[in-house]
C-alpha positions as CSV (number, residue, x, y, z in Angstrom):
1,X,107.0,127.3,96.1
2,X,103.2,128.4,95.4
3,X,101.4,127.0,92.6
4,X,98.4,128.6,90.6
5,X,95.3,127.2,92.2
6,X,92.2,127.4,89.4
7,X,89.0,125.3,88.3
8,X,89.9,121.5,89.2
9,X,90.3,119.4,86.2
10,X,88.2,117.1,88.0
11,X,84.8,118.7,87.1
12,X,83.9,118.9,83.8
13,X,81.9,122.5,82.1
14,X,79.8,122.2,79.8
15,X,79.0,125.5,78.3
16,X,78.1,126.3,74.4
17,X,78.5,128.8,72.3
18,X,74.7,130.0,73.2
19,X,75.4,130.7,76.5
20,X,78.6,132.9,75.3
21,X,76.8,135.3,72.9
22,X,74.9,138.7,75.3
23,X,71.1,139.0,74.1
24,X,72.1,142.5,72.8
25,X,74.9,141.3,70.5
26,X,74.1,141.9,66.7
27,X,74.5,138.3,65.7
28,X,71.6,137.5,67.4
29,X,69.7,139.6,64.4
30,X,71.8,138.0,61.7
31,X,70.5,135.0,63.0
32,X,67.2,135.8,63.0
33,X,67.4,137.1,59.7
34,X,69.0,133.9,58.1
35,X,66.1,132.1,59.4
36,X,63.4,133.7,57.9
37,X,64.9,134.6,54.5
38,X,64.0,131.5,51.5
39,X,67.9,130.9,50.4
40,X,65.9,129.4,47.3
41,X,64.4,132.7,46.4
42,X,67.6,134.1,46.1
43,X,69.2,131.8,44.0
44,X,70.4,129.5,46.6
45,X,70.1,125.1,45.7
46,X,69.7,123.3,48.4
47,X,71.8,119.5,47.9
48,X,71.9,116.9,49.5
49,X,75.6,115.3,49.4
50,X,76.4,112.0,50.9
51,X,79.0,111.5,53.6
52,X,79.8,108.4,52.5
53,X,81.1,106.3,49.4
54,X,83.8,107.2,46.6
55,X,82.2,110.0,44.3
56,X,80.2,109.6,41.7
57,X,82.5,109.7,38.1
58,X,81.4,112.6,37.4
59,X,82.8,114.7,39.8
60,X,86.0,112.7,38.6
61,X,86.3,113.6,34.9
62,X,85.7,117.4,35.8
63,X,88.5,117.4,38.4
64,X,86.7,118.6,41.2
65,X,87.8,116.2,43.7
């Protein structure tokens, strides 16, 4: 009985999602875009929230969590 032969497990491949996305594809403008913009001029706040620890109380008493 014949067996699919492919890429061996063995090796590992690294790629990312850089190397997937053409040079002519129109996120690369997005991107470019995004970066230049100040999200603070429009109406964007930039926080800070902490990975670790229980919430603060106040997220408690307005039921966000």
């Amino acid at each position: 009985m014949q067996h699919i032969t492919g890429i061996s497990r063995q090796q590992l491949q690294i790629s990312s999602l850089e190397d997937k996305i053409t040079t002519d594809n129109p996120i690369r403008f997005i991107e470019a875009f995004v970066e230049i913009i100040s999200l603070e001029s429009v109406g964007f706040t930039i926080q800070t929230i902490k990975s670790e620890g229980r919430p603060s109380p106040a997220c408690w008493q307005a039921g966000t969590i």
